[in-house]
N, C-alpha and C positions, 0 to 999 in steps of 0.2 A: 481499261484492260481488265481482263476477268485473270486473277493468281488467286491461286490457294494458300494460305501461310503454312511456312515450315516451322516457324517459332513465333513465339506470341508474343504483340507489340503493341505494348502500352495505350492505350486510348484507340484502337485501330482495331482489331482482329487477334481472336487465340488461336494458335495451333492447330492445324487441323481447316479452319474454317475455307470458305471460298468466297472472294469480296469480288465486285467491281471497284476499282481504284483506277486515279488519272494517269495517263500514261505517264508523265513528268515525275510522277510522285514512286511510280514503281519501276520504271527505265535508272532514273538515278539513284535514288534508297533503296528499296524492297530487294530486287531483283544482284543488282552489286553486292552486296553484304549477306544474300544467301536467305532472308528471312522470308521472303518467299519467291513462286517461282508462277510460269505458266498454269493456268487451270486446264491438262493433260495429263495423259499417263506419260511415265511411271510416279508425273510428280503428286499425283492424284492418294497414291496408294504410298508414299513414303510420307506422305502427310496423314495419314489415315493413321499409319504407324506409330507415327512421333506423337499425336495426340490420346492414342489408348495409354501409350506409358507416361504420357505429361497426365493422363487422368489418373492414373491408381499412385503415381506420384503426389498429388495432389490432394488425393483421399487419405493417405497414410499423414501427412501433414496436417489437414483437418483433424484428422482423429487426435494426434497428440496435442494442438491449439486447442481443442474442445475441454480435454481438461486440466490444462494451464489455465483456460477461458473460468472456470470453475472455484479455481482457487484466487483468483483474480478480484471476480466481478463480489461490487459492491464494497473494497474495502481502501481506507484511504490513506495517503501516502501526507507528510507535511513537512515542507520546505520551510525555512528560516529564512529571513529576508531581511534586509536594511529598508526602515520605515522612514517615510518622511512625515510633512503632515497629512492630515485627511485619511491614513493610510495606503496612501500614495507612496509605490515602492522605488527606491534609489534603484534604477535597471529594471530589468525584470527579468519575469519567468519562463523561460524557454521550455523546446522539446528535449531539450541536451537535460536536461535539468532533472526535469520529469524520468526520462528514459535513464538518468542516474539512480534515483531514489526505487525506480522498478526492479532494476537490476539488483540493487541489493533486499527489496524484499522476497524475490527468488531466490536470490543466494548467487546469482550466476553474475560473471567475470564485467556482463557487457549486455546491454538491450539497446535495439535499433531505434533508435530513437526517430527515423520513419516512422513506426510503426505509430508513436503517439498522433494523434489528429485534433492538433490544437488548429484552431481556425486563424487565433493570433496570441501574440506575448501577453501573457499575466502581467497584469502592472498595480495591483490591489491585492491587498491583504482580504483572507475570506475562503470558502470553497467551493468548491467550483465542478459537475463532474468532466471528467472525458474520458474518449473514447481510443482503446490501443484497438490497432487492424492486427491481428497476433499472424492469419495469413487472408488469402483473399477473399475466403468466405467465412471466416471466425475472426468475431469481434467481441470486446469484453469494457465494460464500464467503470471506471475507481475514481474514486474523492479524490481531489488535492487540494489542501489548505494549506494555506501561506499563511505564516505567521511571522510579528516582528520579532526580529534580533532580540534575545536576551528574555524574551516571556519565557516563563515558565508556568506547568501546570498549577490548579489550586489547588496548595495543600487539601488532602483528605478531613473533614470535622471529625473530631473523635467521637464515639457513640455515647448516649448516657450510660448505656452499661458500663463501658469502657470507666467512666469519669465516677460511678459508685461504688465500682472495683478499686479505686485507684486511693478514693474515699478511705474504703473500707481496710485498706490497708495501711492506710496511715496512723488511723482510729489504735490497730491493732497495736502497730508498733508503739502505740505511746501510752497502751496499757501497761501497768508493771506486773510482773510474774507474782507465782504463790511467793515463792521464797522474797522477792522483794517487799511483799504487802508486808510479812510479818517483822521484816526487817526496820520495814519505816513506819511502825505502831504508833500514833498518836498519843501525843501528850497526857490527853484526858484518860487513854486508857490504862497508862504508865499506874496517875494517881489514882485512878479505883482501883488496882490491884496493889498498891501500899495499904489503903484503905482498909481493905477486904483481911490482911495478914495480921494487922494493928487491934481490930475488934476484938474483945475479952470471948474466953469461951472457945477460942480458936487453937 
């Protein structure tokens, strides 16, 4: 049976289109539920309709995915995980998981986690990219690294300058002042100026 869709069905036909379909398939699905109808008028021309506004629907949504797609791509997201051996993770990594850690690198409340297109569960530590479908024709790529429970970054080295600065002020502080040097006069200097006072002539 030749119908034109009224709404767009998943692996089947968008909006708008005109298919040949089995009669079984569109006598009891298609046709009951309204998502499409005879290939005739006036269903010809109500389909016609519903797919210009399913288009600039469509476009308006691209455009704002494009640049979410933007802030997106290339940057990576890292999950903590419970390691076993081999790095072999206790459970694993899901799209709940993933679509967690997105959502708050947006800032926003909630990400669809549909949208991630993991093929299967993360079960290794490491990174990995995938791919978020943000809508059906904008897509965007980000790192996820899994890392075990409890790692932490490598402390920063501190620089040489950093360590001759640090030197240099140690140095300093364990000079003594004017007024300290004259205070703590050496011995030997004490007895040349008895010396000096004691000579005849003076």
């Amino acid at each position: 049976m030749k119908v034109v869709f009224l709404e767009s069905v998943e692996g089947t036909a968008q909006v708008g289109e005109v298919k040949d379909v089995k009669n079984g398939f569109a006598r009891n699905y298609l046709l009951p539920r309204g998502l499409a109808a005879p290939a005739i008028e006036p269903y010809l021309s109500r389909a016609q309709g519903r797919a210009a506004r399913e288009a600039k629907r469509q476009g308006e949504l691209d455009h704002s995915a494009s640049a979410l797609a933007e802030r997106l791509e290339g940057t990576r997201i890292r999950i903590e995980a419970r390691v076993g051996e081999q790095g072999k993770l206790y459970g694993s990594v899901t799209t709940v998981h993933i679509a967690e850690e997105v959502a708050k690198l947006l800032g926003d409340e909630a990400f669809d986690h549909r949208k991630v297109l993991l093929p299967e569960a993360i079960k290794e530590v490491g990174v990995q990219p995938v791919r978020l479908r943000l809508t059906r024709n904008v897509e965007a790529s980000i790192e996820v690294e899994i890392y075990a429970e409890g790692e932490e970054e490598a402390p920063i080295a501190e620089t040489p300058e950093a360590e001759s600065a640090e030197e240099a002020e140690a140095e300093l502080a364990q000079e003594p002042s004017e007024d300290e040097a004259e205070e703590e006069a050496s011995p030997q200097d004490e007895e040349l100026a008895e010396a000096e006072e004691s000579e005849p002539g003076t």
